[in-house]
N, C-alpha and C positions, 0 to 999 in steps of 0.2 A: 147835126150830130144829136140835138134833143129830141128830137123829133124820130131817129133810133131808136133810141135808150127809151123812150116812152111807149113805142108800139110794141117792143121787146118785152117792157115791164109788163105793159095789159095783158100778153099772149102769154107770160110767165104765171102771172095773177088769176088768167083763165080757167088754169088747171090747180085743184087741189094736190097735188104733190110735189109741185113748184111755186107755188105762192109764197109771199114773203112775209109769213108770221111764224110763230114759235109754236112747233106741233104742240099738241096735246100731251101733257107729263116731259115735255123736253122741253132746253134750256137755251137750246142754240137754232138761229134761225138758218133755214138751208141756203146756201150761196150757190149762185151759176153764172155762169161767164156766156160773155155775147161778146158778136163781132161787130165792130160799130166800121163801116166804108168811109173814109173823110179823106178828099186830097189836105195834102199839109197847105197853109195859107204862110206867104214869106212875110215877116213882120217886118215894120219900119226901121229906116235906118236910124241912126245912132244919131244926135246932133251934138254937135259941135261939145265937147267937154271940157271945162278946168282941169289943170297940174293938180295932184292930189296930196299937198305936202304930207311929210309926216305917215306915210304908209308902208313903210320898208322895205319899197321894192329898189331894184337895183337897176343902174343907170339903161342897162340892156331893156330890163321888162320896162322900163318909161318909154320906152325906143321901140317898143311892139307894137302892131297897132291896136288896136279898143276893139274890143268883141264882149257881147255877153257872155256867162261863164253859170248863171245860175238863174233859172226863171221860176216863178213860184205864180201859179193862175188860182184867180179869184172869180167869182160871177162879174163878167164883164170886165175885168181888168188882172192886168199883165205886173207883176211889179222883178226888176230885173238887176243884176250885179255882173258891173263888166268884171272884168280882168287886173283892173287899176282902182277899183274898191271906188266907184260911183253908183249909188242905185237911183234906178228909173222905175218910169210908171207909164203907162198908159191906159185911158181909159177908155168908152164905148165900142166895145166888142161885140159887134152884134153881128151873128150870121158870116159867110166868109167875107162881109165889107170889111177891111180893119182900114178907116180913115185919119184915125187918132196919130199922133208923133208920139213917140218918146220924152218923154218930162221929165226935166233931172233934178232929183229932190233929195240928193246926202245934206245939201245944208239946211232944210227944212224938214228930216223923217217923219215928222210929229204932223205935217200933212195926207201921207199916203193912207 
């Protein structure tokens, strides 16, 4: 995907009336949209989790099973919130390898 968005950005940069600086007497730099081709890559499964006391969910939503519900991507890593208020992490993302696990860190945050 960087390797897209890089040869996109050169060929944007190429041209002065697509380049990405702030015209001359203007304030605002011009935006354009590209289409980046990526199969989606299936992330790792979930391991094994703690009961999460104290979270107010109700005896049914304990009874669901664990699924991610919010994912937020960083350069190289994934940090994730199931459905039963655990966040995860995983690190080295490189390229479509994803070899990393999921790392469950609610009782450590102060690590991710």
């Amino acid at each position: 995907m960087r390797d897209q968005y890089d040869e996109a950005a050169e060929e944007l940069d190429e041209d002065e009336s697509t380049k990405a600086i702030v015209p001359k007497g203007g304030t605002v730099i011009p935006c354009h949209t590209l289409e980046i081709h990526e199969d989606p890559v299936k992330l790792p499964a979930l391991p094994d989790l703690p009961e999460l006391p104290g979270t107010g969910l109700s005896e049914e939503e304990r009874g669901k099973e664990t699924k991610l519900i919010k994912i937020a991507a960083m350069r190289y890593r994934l940090i994730g919130l199931t459905n039963k208020g655990h966040v995860l992490k995983t690190d080295g993302l490189y390229g479509k390898d994803i070899t990393h696990a999921w790392e469950y860190v609610s009782e450590n945050a102060w690590t991710i």
